[in-house]
C-alpha positions in Angstrom: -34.5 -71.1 139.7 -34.6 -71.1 136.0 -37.6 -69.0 136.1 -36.0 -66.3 138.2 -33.2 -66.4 135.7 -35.1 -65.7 132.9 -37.2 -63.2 134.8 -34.2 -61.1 135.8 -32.7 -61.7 132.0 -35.6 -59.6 130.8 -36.3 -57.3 133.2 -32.0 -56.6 132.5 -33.3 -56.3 129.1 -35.7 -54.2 129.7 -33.4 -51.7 131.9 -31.1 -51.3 129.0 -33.3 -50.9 126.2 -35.6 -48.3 128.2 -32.5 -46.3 128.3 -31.5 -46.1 124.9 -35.7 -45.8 124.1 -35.6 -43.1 126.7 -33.3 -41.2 124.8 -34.2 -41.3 121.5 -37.4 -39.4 119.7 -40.7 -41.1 119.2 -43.1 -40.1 117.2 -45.3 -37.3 118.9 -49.2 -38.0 119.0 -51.8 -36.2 116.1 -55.2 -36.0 116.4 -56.7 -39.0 115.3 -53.5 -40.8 114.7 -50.0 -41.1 116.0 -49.1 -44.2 118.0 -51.7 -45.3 120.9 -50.4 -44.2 124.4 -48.6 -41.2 122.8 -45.8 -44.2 122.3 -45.6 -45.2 125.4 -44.8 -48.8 125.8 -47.5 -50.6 127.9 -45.6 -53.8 128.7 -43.3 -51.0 130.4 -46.1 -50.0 133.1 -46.6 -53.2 134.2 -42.9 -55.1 133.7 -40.9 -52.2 134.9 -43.3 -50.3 137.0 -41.8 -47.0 134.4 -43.9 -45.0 131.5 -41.1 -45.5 128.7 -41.4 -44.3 125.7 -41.5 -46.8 122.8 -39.2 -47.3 120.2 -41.3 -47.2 116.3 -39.4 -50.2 115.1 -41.1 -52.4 117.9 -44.6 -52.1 116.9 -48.0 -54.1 116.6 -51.3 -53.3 115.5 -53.6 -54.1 118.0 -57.9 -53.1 117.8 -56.7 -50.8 115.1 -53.9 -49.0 117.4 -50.0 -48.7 116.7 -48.4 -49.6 120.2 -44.8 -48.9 120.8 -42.5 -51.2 122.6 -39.0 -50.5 124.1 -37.9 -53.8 122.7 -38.4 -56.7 120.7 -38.9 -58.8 123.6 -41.9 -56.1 125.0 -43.2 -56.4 122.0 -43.8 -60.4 121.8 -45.0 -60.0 125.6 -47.8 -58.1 124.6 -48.2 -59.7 121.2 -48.7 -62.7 123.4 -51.1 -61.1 126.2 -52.5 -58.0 124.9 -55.6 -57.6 127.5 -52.9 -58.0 130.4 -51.0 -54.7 129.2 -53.7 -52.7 127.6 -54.6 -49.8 130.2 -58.3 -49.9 131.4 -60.7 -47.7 129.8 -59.1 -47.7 126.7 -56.3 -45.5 128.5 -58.5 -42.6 129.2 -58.3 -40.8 132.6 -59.4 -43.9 134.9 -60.3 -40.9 137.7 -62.4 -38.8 135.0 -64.4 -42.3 133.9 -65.1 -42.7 137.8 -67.1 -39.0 137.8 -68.7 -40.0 134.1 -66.0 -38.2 132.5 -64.1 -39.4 129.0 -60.7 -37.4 129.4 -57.8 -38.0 127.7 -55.1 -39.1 130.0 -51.3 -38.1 130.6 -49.6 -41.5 129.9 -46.6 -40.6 132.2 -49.3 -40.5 134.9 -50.1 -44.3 135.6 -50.5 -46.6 138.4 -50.8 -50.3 137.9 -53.2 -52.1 140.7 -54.4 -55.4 140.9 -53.0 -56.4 137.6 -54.6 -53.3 135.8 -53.1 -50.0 134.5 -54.2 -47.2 135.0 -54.1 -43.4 133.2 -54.3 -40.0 134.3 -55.6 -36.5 133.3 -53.0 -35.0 136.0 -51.6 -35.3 138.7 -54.6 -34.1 140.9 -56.7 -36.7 139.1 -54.0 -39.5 140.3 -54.0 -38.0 143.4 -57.5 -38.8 144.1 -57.2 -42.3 142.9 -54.5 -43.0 144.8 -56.7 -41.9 148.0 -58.9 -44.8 147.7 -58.0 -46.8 144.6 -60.6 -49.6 144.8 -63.4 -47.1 145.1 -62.5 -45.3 142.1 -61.5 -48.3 140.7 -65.5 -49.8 141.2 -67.0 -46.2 140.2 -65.2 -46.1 137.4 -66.2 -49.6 136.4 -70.1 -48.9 136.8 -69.2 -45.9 134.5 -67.4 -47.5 131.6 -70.7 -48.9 129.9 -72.0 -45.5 129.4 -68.7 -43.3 129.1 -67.3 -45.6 126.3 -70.6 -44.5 124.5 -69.9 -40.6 124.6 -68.4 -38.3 122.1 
């Protein structure tokens, strides 16, 4: 009971916090810098099922990556658990690494599946992922090794 409490305390958090995040201006992604996931906070994908945009003052460093958070709570979550919120392939275009492909991805274009997020080019690109995930899921795991080497 206690643990449905607290569950439903932060996903309340969450709801409120995302709004006001929502609504204010993050900083916009450069080239080579900028926040990782264009600000987009990856605890949001996987708690609230919602690509939220981040608020600066919740931040870590993480593998040498700013990540946003929509709260201070978000923030301790993934402080806590990095490797369950970090999107897979490094957040590039889970569909592009299937076909051997390093794009960049979309990161309002997500799906989260069997504990894993995942990021999209577009929406044709989640559209075929979404047609058989655990194929393109598997293709794009035998591909990783060799995309994660390319330039």
């Amino acid at each position: 009971m206690r643990r449905n409490l607290a569950s439903i305390a932060i996903a309340a958090a969450f709801l409120v916090t995302a709004t006001v995040a929502s609504m204010a201006q993050s900083e916009a992604p450069k080239p080579g810098g900028g926040p990782a996931l264009g600000g987009f906070c990856p605890v949001a994908y996987v708690e609230m099922k919602q690509a939220v945009k981040g608020d600066p003052q919740h931040k870590s460093e993480h593998q040498g990556q700013t990540f946003h958070f929509v709260n201070a709570e978000a923030k301790k979550m993934f402080d806590q658990a990095p490797a369950k919120y970090l999107p897979a392939y490094e957040g590039l275009c889970t569909t592009g690494v299937s076909m051997g492909m390093k794009l960049p991805s979309d990161p309002t274009l997500f799906a989260v599946r069997d504990g894993r997020t995942h990021l999209f080019s577009d929406a044709k690109a989640k559209a075929m992922f979404e047609k058989d995930p655990k194929g393109v899921v598997a293709k794009a795991d035998a591909n990783w090794p060799k995309v994660k080497q390319l330039k």
